[in-house]
C-alpha positions in Angstrom: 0.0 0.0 0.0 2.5 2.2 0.8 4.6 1.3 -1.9 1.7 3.0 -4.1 1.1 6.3 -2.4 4.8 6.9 -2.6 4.8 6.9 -6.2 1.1 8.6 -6.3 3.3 11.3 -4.0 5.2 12.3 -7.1 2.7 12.6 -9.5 1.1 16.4 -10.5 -2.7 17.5 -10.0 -4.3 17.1 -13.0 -5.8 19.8 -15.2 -10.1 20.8 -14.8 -11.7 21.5 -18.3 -15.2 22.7 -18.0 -17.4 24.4 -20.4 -20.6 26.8 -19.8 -23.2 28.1 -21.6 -24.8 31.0 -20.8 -28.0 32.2 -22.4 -29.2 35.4 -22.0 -33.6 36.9 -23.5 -35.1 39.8 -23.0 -36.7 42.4 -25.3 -36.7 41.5 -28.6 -33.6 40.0 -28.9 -32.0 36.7 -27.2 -28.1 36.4 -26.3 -25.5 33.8 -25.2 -21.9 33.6 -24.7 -20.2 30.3 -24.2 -17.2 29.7 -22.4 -14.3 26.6 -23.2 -12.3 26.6 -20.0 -9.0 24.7 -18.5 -7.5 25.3 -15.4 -4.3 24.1 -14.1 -2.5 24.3 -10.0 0.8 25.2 -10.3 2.8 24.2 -7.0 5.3 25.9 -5.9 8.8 24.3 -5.6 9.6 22.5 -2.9 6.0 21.4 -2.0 6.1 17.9 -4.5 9.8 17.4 -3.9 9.3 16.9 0.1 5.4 15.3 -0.7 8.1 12.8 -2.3 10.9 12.3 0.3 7.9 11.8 3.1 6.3 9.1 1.4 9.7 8.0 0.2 10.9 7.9 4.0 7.4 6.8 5.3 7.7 3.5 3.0 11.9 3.1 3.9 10.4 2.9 7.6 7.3 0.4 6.9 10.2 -1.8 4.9 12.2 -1.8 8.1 9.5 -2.5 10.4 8.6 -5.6 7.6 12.8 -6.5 8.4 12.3 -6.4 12.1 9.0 -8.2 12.1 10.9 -11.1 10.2 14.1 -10.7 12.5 12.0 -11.4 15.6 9.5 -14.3 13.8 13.0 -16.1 12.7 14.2 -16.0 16.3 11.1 -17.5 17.9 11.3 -20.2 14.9 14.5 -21.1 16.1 14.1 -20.9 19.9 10.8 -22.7 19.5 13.3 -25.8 17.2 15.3 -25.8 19.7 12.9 -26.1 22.5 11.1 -29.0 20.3 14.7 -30.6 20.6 15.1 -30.4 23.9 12.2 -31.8 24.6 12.7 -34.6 22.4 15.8 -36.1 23.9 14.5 -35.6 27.5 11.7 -37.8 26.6 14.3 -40.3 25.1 16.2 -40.5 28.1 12.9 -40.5 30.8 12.2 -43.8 28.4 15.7 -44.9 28.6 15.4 -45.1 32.4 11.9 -46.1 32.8 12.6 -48.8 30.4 15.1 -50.2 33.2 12.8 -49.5 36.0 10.1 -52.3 33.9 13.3 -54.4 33.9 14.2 -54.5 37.5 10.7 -54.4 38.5 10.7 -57.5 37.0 13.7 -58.9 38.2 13.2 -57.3 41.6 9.7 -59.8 41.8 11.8 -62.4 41.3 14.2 -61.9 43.3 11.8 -61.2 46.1 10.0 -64.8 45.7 13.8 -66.5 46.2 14.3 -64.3 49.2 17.2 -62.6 47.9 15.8 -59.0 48.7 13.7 -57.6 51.2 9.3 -56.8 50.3 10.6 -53.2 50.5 13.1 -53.2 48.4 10.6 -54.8 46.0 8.3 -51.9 46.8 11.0 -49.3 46.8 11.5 -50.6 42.6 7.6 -50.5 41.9 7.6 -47.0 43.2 10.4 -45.6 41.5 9.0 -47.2 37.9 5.2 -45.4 39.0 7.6 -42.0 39.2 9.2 -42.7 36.2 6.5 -43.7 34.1 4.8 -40.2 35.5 7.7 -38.9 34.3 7.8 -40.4 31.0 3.9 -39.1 30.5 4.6 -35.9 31.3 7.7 -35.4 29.2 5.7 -36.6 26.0 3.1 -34.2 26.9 5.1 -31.2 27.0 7.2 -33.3 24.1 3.4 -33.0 22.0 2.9 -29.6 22.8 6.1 -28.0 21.3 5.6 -30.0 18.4 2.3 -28.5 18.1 3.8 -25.0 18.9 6.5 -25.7 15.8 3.9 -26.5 13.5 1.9 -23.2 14.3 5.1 -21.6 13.7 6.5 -23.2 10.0 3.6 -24.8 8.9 0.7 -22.2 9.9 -1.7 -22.7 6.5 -0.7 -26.3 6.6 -3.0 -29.2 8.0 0.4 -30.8 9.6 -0.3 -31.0 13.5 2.7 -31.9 14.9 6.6 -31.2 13.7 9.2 -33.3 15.1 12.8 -31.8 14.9 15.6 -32.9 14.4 18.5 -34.0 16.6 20.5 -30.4 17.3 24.7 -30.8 16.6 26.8 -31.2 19.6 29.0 -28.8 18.3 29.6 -25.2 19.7 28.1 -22.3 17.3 30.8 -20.4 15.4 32.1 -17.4 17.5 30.4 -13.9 16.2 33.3 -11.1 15.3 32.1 -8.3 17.9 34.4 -6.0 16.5 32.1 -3.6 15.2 30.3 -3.4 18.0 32.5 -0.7 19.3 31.6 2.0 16.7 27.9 0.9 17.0 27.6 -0.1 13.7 25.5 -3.1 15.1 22.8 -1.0 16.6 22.2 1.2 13.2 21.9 -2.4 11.9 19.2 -3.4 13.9 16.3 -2.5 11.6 14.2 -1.2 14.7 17.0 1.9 15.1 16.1 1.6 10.8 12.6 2.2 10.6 12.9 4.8 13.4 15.3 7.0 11.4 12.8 6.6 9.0 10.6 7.8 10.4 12.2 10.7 11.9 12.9 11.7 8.2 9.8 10.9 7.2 8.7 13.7 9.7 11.1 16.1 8.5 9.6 16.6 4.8 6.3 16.5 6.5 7.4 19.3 8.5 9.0 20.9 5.6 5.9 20.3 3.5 3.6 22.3 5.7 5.8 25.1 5.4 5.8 24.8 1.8 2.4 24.8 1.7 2.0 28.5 3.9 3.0 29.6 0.3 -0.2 29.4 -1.5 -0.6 27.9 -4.7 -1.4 29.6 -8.3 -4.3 28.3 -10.3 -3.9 29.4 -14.2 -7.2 29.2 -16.3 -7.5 29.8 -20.2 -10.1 29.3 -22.4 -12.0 30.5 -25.3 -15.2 32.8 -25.3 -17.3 33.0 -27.9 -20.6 35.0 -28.6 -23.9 34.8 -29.9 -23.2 38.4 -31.9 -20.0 36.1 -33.6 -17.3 37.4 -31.5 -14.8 34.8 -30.4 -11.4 35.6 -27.9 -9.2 33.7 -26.0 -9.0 34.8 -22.4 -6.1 33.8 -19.0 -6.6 34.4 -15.5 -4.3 33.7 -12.6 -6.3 33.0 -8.8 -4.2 32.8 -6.0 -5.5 32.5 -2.0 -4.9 35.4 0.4 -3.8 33.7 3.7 -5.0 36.7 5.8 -7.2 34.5 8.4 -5.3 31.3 7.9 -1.0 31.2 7.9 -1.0 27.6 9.0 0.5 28.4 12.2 -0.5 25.9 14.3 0.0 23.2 11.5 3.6 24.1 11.1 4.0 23.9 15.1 2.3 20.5 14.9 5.0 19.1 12.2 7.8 20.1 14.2 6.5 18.9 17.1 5.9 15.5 15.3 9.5 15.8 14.4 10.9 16.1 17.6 8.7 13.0 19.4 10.2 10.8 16.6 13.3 12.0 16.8 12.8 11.2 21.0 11.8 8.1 20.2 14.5 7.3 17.7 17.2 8.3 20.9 14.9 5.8 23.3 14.9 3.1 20.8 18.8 3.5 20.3 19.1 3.0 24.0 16.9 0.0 24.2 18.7 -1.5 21.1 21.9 -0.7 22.8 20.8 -2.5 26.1 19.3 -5.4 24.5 22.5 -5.9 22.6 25.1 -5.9 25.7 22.2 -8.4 27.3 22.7 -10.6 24.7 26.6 -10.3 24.6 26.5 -10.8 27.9 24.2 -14.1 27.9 25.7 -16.0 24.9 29.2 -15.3 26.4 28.1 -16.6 30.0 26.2 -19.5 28.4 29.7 -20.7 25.7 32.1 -20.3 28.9 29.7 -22.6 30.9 29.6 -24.7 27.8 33.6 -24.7 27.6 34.3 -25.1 31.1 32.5 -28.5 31.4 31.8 -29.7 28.2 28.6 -30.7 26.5 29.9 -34.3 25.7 31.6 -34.6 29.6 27.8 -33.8 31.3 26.6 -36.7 29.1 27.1 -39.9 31.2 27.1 -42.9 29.1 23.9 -45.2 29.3 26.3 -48.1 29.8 27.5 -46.9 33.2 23.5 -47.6 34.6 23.2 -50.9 32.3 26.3 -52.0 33.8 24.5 -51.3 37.5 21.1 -52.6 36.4 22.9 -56.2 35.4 25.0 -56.2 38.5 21.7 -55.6 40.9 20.3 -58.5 39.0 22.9 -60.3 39.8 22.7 -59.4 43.5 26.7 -57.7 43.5 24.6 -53.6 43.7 22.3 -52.8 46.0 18.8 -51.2 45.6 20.6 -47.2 46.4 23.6 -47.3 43.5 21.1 -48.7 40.7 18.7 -45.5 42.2 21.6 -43.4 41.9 22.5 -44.3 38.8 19.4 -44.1 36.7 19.1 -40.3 38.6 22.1 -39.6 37.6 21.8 -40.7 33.8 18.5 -38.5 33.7 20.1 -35.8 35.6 23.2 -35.4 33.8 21.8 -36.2 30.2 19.0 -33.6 30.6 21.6 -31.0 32.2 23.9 -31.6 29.2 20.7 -31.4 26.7 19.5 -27.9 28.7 23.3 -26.3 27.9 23.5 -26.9 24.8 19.6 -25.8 24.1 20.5 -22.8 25.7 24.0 -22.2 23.8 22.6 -22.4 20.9 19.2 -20.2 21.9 21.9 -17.5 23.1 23.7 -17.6 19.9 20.4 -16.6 17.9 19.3 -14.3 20.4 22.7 -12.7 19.7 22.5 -13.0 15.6 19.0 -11.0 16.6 20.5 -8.2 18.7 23.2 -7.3 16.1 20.7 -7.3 13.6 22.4 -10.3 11.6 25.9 -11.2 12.3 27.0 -10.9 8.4 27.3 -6.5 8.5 28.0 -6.0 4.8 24.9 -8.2 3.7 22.4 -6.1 5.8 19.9 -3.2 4.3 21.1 0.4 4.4 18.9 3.3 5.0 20.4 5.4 2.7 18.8 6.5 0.4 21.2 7.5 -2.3 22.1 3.6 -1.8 19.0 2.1 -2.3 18.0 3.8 -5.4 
């Protein structure tokens, strides 16, 4: 829409042609002059030339508000991926130990017949495979309903229901350059800080339009006349407005005063954008030395290590607190190590947002001698 009323911005008002006939009786003779007119507003310059830039600027700013609506949709696509993923491999490992809680159940209820363990160690089993498989529920639930939330997100005309991710890489994100961060070329990236410069522009021919238009503008009619008595002539005439009553005053206040609210908000939205930014910085770099310190692979406990106890408490040589120790401690450390790395990840994105795209030369500019 605005695409159209900034090219409708530069077009001129069109020309009037009317025509009148004018007949005159009385006495004993009857008259009528005839009139062939065409009229035509001539602006004076300035007015069309910022009409232009404002819609040119208004559009520049509804473009970067389009950019920043897509910046912020892209993010919650990813978060919401990696949140799917997350919850996927926590309800892989809930099964993983519930599965060996059915097992030594089992073996516990046999066991307990031979008199090799105690009725409440036999109970203590049963009730630990009830938590589990409470756990196991609720993890596909919430498992389900990010799924659902995914779909929503990348599929929203689509009948599909449910998208399952895939498996996220244990690898660490590349490292962002931050170097230009210190001359702030990251914030006039973001295309928030964009659309408000815009806009602040945009305000400024508007401004400079109402004074343009104090300046009245200059109609020029011509025509031809012609006469029932056979005389024909060509006639001109020039109108122009008096502005004895109205000089626009308060309309010219009312621009500037819309110029300096945007140009307010333009210095409160560089302040958020330059907060949200060190936020960022400051989580993703928290999050990757956490990461480095201990290791995404090192919090991941190898499912052998509770196998290995499950077989040696069927076997009677573990008793009923290391195989409960061990199955907590799978879940535990496998769910820590799969909440990292979520998180890594979510703080690299979150940081690719803030900076408005981590590639600088392939972003937008604002310029407008660049973009034409």
């Amino acid at each position: 829409m605005l695409g159209g009323v900034a090219r409708q911005a530069g077009a001129f008002a069109n020309p009037t042609l009317s025509v009148t006939h004018e007949p005159l009786s009385g006495g004993a003779s009857d008259y009528s002059e005839s009139y062939v007119n065409l009229s035509q507003t001539l602006e004076l310059p300035g007015q069309r030339s910022a009409r232009v830039q404002e819609a040119e600027w208004a559009l520049r700013a509804a473009h970067a508000r389009v950019r920043a609506d897509s910046a912020r949709l892209a993010f919650e696509v990813k978060r919401a991926y990696l949140e799917a993923a997350l919850a996927e491999e926590q309800l892989a490992v809930t099964e993983r130990v519930a599965g060996v809680f059915r097992e030594a159940a089992r073996s516990a209820a046999v066991r307990e017949e031979r008199g090799d363990i105690s009725r409440y160690d036999l109970q203590r089993i049963l009730v630990e495979r009830a938590r589990y498989e409470n756990l196991v529920a609720e993890a596909q639930i919430r498992a389900s309903s990010v799924r659902r939330s995914l779909a929503l997100l990348v599929l929203p005309e689509s009948d599909v229901v449910e998208v399952s991710p895939r498996e996220v890489d244990d690898e660490f994100p590349p490292v962002p350059t931050l170097e230009h961060l210190a001359d702030g070329m990251s914030t006039s990236l973001r295309p928030e800080v964009a659309s408000a410069e815009a806009t602040v522009e945009a305000a400024a021919a508007a401004a400079g339009l109402t004074r343009a238009e104090r300046l009245p503008d200059i109609t020029a009619t011509g025509g031809l006349k012609r006469q029932s008595d056979g005389l024909t002539g060509l006639f001109l005439g020039l109108s122009i407005p008096v502005p004895l009553f109205n000089r626009s005053a308060g309309d010219v206040e009312s621009a500037q005063a819309r110029v300096s609210a945007s140009q307010t908000r333009l210095d409160l939205i560089r302040r958020r954008v330059d907060n949200d930014l060190s936020r960022a910085i400051e989580a993703y770099e928290s999050v990757r030395r956490r990461a480095e310190l201990l290791g995404v692979d090192g919090l991941d406990p190898s499912a052998d290590l509770l196998q290995m106890a499950q077989v040696a408490y069927d076997l009677g040589e573990m008793g009923l607190l290391e195989i409960l120790d061990a199955a907590e401690a799978l879940r535990s450390g496998r769910n820590t190590a799969s909440q990292l790395k979520s998180d890594l990840w979510t703080a690299y994105y979150d940081l690719e947002r803030a900076m408005g795209g981590l590639d600088a030369d392939s972003q937008p500019t604002n310029d407008p001698e660049t973009e034409r």
